[in-house]
C-alpha positions in Angstrom: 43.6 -89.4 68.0 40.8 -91.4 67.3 41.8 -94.4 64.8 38.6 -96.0 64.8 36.5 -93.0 63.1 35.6 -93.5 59.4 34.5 -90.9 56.8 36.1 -87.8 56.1 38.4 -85.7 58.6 36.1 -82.5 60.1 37.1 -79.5 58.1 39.2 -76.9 60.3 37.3 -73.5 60.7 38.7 -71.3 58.0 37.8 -73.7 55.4 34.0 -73.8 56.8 34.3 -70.1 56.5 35.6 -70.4 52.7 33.3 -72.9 51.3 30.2 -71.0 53.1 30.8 -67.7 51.2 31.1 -69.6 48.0 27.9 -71.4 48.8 26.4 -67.6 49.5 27.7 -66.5 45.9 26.6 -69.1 44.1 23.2 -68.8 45.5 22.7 -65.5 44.5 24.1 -65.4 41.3 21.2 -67.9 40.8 18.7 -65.7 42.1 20.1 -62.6 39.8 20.1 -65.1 36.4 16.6 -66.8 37.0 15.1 -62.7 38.0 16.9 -61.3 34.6 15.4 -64.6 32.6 11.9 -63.6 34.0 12.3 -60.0 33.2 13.1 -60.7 29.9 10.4 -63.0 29.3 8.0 -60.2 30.6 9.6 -56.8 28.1 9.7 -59.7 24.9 6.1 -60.0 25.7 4.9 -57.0 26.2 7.0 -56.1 23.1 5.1 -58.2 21.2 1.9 -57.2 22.3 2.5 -53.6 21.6 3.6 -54.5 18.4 0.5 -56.1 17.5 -2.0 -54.0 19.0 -3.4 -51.4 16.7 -3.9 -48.0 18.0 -7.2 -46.4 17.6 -7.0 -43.2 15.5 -8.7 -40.4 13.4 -7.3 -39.3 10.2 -7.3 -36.9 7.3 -5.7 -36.7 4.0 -3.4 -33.1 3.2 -5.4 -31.3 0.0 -4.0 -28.3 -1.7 -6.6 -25.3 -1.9 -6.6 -21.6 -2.2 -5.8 -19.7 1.0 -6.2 -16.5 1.5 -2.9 -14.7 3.2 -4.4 -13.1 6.2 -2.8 -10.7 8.9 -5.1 -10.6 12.1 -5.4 -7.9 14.5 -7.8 -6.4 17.3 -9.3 -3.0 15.7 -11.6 -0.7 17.5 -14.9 0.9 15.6 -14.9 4.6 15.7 -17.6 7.2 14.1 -17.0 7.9 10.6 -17.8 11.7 11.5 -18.6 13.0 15.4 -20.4 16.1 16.0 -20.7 18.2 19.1 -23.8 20.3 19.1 -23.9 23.4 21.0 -26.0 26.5 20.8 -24.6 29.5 19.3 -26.8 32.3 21.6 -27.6 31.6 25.1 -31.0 31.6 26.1 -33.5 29.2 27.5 -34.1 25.9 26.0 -37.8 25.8 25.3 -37.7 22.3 23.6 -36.0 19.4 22.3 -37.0 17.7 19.2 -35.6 13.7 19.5 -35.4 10.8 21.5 -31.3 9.5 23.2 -30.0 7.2 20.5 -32.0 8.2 17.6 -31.8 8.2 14.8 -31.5 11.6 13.3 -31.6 12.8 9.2 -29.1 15.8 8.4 -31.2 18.8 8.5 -33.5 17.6 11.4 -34.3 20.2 13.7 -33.1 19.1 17.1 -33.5 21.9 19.6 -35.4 25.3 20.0 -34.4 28.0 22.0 -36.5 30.6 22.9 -36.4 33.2 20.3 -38.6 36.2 21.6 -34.9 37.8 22.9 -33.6 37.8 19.4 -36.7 38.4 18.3 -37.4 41.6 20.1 -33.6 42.7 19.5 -34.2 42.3 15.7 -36.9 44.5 15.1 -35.3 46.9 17.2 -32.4 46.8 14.8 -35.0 46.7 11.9 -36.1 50.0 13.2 -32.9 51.6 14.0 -32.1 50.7 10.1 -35.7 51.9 8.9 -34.7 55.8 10.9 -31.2 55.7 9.7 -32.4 55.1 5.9 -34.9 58.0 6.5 -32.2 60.1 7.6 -30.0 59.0 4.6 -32.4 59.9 2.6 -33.0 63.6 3.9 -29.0 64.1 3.8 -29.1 63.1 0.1 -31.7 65.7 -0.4 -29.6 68.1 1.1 -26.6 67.2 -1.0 -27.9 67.3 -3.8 -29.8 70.7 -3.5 -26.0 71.6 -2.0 -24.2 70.5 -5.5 -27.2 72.6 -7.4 -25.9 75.5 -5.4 -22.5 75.3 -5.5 -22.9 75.2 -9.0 -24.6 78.5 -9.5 -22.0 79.9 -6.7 -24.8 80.4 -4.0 -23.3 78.7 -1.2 -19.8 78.9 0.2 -17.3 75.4 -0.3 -17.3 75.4 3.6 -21.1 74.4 3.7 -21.0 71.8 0.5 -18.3 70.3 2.2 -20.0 70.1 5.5 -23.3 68.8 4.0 -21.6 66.4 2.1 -19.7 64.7 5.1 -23.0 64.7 6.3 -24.4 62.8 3.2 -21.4 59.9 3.8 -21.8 59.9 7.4 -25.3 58.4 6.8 -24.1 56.0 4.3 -22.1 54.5 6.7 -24.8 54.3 9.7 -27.4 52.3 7.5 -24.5 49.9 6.2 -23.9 49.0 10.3 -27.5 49.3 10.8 -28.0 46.5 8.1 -25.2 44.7 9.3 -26.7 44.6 12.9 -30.1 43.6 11.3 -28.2 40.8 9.4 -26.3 39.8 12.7 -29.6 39.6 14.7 -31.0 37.5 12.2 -29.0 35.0 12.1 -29.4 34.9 16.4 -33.3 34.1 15.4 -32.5 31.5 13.0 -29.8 30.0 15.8 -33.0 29.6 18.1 -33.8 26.7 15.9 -30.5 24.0 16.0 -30.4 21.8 13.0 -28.8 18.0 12.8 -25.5 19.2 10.5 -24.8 15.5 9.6 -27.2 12.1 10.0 -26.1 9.5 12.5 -27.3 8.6 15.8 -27.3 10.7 18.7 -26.2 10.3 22.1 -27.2 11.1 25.5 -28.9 14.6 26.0 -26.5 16.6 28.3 -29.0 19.5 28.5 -33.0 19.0 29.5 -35.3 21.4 28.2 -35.5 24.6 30.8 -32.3 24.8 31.5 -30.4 28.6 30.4 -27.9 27.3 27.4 -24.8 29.3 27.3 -23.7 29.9 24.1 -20.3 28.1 22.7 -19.7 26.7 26.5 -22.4 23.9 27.1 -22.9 20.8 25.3 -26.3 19.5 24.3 -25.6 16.1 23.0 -23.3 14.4 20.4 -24.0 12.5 16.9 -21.8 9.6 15.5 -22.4 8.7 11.9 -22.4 5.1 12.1 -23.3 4.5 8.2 -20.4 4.5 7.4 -17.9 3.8 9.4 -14.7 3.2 10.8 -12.4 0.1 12.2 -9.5 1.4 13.1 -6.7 -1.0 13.8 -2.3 -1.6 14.1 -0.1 -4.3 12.5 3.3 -4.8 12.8 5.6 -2.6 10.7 6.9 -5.6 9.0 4.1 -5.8 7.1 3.7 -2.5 5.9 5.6 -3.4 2.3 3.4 -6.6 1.5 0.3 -4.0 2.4 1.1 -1.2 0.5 2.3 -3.6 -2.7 -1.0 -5.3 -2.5 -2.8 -1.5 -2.6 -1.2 -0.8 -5.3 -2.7 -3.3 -7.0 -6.5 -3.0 -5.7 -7.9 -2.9 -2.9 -8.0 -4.6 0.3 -10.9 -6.5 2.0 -11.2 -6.4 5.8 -14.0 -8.2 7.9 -14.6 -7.7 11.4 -16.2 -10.2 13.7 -17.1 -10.4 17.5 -18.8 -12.5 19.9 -22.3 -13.2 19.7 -21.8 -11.9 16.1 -25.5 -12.5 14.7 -25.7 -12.6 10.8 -22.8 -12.6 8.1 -19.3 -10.9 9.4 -19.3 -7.1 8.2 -17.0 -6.9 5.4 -15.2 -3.8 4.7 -12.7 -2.0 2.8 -8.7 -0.8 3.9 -8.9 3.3 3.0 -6.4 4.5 5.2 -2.7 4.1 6.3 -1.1 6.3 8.6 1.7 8.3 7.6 4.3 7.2 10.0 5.2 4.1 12.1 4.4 4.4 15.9 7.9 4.1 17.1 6.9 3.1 20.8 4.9 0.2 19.7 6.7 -0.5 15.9 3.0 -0.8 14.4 1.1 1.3 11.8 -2.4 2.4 11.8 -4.6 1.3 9.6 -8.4 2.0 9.3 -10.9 0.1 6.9 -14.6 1.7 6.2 -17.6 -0.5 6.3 -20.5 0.6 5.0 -22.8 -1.3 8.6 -26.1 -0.6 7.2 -27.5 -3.1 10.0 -25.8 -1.7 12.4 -23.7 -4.9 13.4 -20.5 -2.1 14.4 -21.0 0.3 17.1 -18.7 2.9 18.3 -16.2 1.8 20.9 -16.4 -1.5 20.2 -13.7 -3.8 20.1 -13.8 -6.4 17.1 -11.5 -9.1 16.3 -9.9 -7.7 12.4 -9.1 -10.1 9.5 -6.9 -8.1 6.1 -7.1 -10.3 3.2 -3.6 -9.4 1.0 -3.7 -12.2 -1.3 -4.2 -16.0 -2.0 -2.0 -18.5 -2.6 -4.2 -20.7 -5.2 -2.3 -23.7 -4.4 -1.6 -24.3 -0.6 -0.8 -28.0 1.1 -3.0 -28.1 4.1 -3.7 -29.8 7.0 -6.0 -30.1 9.9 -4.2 -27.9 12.5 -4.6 -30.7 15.0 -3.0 -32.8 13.2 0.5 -30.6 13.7 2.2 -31.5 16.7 5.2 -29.4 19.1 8.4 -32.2 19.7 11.7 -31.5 20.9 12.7 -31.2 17.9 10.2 -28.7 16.1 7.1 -29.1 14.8 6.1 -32.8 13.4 2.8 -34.8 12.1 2.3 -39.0 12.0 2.1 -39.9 8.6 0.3 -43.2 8.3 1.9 -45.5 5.6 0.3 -48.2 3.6 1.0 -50.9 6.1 -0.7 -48.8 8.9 1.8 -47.8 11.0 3.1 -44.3 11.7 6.0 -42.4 10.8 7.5 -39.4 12.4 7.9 -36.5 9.8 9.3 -33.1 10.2 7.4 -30.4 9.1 7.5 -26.5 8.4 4.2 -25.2 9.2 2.7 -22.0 7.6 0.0 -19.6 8.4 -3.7 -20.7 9.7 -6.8 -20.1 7.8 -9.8 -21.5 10.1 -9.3 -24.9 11.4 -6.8 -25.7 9.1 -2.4 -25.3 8.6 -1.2 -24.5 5.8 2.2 -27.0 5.4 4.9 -25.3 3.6 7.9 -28.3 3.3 7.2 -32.1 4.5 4.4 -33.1 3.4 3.2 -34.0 -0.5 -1.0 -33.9 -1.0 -2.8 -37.3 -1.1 -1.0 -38.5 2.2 -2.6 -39.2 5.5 -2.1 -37.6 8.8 -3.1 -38.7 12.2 -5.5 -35.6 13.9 -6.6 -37.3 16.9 -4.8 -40.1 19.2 -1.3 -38.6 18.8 -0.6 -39.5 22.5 -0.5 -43.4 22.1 1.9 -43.2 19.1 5.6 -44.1 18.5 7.5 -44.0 15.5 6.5 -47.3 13.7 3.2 -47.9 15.7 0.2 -49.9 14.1 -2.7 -47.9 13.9 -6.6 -48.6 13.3 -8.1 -46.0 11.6 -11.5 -44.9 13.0 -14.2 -43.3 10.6 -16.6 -41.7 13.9 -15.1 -38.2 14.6 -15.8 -38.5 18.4 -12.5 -37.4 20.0 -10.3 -40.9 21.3 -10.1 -41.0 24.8 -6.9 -41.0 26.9 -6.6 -42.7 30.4 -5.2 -40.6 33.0 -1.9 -43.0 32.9 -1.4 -41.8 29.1 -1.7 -38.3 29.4 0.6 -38.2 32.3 3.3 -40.2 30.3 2.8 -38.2 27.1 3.6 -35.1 29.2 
């Protein structure tokens, strides 16, 4: 043992150990306290810069108007009244009287067939009939020099009897004989085929030349397109609110398209089908439109809006301005002091571009319609008056979704 050494005694080699690990703890409890000081630092600014920047928004202010109660479905145009022409003879078509897709007038003569068939067969039954009277006429005679006879008891009953059957016989040949007359008249008027209603015609499915068979070919088909129909399904649920609103007048339908040119046709509901499809749970419907400029065509598929009533005093909104949460549907209501509140809303039925609100909302207040995706409940906002559409960085959509 050294006496001669001065200070403190060197420390044995668990105790090194002990006070090292404290030193280690120590040191990073530092580290933790000065990175949680720094980090708080950081979130109280940014706090306070999110609470004083003012987000950029578009706004409107809820009205109350009259909206028409609408039901919406896809209808399909169809031919208020579709013939099928075909020739009643058969004989050769000598020639056709109209252009594919005319225009044609009831009463318009479409087709001729060649008649000099009939013709020839009618004045053979013309002179069959002319014989037949001649020979009516001599068995008249006859009879009645036969009843002049019997009278004054110079012939036998067996001869009046036998002259007079003759007599009647007669009578009944020039009744077929004008009958066949009649008939073969009627095959020379069908040599000439009249338009039976006006519309447009279709494609000619017989050119002139061909041999027509009677009742068997098809020469070409007419759809009356003034008026005509829109036929269409809703839902059976709203069968009741239909037929109460018939009862009470009727019911305006318009049907539009795209590439509509012109005002949307505007019809009238004159039909409802007597029973509910029970495969699909609709009912069919069909409106008339009286399309005198031809904006409806046969076939076509048209976009259907029924008008039941209006409700004279509806809150709405712009439908942008309604928004999907977690929660159900909500709008930001901007408040006096320009920030935003979160309000819970029932929304009704659409009319155009705009929602009709039925409970959260009071008229006169202001909604946000455009910049929804930088909001939070309480947020300041600046209102914008241009209507071009706020952008949103790549970073904010992805967060907002």
């Amino acid at each position: 043992m050294n006496l001669n050494h001065v200070g403190p005694l060197p420390a044995r080699p668990a105790e090194r150990r002990r006070l090292f690990r404290a030193a280690l703890t120590l040191g990073c409890v530092s580290v933790l306290l000065l990175g949680c000081n720094r980090q708080t630092a950081v979130d109280a600014g940014a706090g306070q810069r999110s609470k004083k920047a003012a987000v950029p928004v578009l706004v409107a202010e809820t009205t109350q108007k009259a909206i028409p109660v609408e039901i919406r479905a896809i209808g399909n145009v169809m031919a208020y009244t579709k013939v099928t022409i075909r020739s009643r003879i058969t004989g050769h078509l000598m020639q056709v009287h109209f252009r594919e897709g005319q225009e044609v007038n009831q009463g318009d003569l479409l087709f001729t067939i060649d008649p000099r068939p009939v013709g020839a067969s009618l004045r053979q039954a013309e002179a069959t009939l002319a014989r037949d009277e001649a020979q009516l006429e001599q068995a008249r005679i006859e009879f009645d020099r036969s009843q002049s006879l019997l009278d004054a008891s110079l012939v036998s009953k067996e001869d009046y009897d036998r002259v007079r059957a003759t007599f009647q016989a007669m009578k009944s040949t020039v009744l077929a004989g004008r009958a066949t007359v009649s008939n073969a008249m009627l095959n020379v008027e069908f040599t000439s085929i009249h338009s039976p209603i006006s519309g447009r015609t279709g494609n000619l499915l017989i050119n002139e030349g061909n041999v027509v068979k009677a009742e068997d070919d098809q020469l070409v088909t007419i759809n009356q397109v003034h008026p005509i129909y829109v036929s269409f399904a809703v839902p059976e649920g709203h069968l009741p609110s239909i037929k109460q609103e018939m009862s009470k007048g009727t019911l305006h339908v318009e049907a539009s398209y795209a590439g509509l040119e012109g005002p949307v046709p505007r019809g009238e509901l004159t039909f409802v089908d007597n029973n509910v499809d029970t495969t699909t749970g609709t009912i069919q419907l069909k409106a008339t439109f009286t399309n005198e400029d031809n904006a409806l065509w046969p076939g076509q598929f048209v976009q259907v809006t029924l008008t039941l009533n209006t409700q004279p005093r509806a809150l709405v909104v712009p439908s942008q301005a309604v928004q999907t949460g977690l929660n159900g549907p909500f709008v930001f209501v901007v408040k006096a002091d320009k920030s935003v509140e979160v309000r819970p809303v029932v929304p009704g039925l659409s009319h155009g571009t705009e929602t009709v609100i039925d409970r959260g909302l009071t008229a006169g207040e202001t909604v946000v319609i455009d910049g929804q995706l930088r909001l939070v409940p309480g947020a300041t906002v600046n209102v914008r008056t241009d209507l071009a559409p706020i952008k949103t960085t790549g970073q904010e959509k992805q967060t907002a979704s």
